[in-house]
C-alpha positions, 0 to 999 in steps of 0.5 A, spaced: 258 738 487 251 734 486 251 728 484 246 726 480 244 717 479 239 715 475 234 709 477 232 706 471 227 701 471 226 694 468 220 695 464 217 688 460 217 687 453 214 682 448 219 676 447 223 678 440 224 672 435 231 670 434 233 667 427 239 664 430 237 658 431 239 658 439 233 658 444 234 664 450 229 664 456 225 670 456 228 672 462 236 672 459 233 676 453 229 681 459 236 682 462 239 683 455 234 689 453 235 692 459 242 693 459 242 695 453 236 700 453 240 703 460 247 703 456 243 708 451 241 711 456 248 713 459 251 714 453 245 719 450 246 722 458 253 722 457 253 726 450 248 731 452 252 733 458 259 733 456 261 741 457 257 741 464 258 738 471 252 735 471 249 727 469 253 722 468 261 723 467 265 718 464 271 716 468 278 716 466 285 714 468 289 719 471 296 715 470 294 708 466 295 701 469 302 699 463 300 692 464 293 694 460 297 698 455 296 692 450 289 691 452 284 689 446 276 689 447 274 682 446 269 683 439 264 678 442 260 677 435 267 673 432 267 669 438 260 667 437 261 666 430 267 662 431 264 657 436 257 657 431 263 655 426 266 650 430 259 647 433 257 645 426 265 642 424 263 637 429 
């Protein structure tokens, strides 16, 4: 079986300006970009390659963890909005 890994490498943008409100370094907004642009990456791979062994595949368990059974994702733009929310009640 070939096993495929992508190299994705960081590449240097102009820093975006962020209405927020909230300062980031442009070392925090780089590593976000890059994660970002490397997970579109992965999915767009994942998608185009679904029916072939070849290219990423997607993991899934075989028999579920139960104690994961009630597991929600966290919706981290509530959280964020939530401690915004919060931050100006004081």
């Amino acid at each position: 079986m070939t096993r495929i890994v992508h190299n994705y490498k960081r590449t240097s943008s102009p820093r975006s300006p962020t209405n927020t409100g909230e300062l980031f370094t442009p070392a925090h907004e780089e590593n976000v970009r890059f994660i970002h642009d490397t997970w579109q990456c992965v999915m767009r791979d994942i998608k185009s390659s679904q029916n072939s062994d070849r290219g990423p595949q997607e993991y899934v368990e075989k028999t579920p963890n139960p104690a994961l059974h009630s597991f929600t994702p966290v919706d981290l733009s509530d959280i964020k909005r939530r401690s915004t929310q919060d931050s100006k009640k004081s």
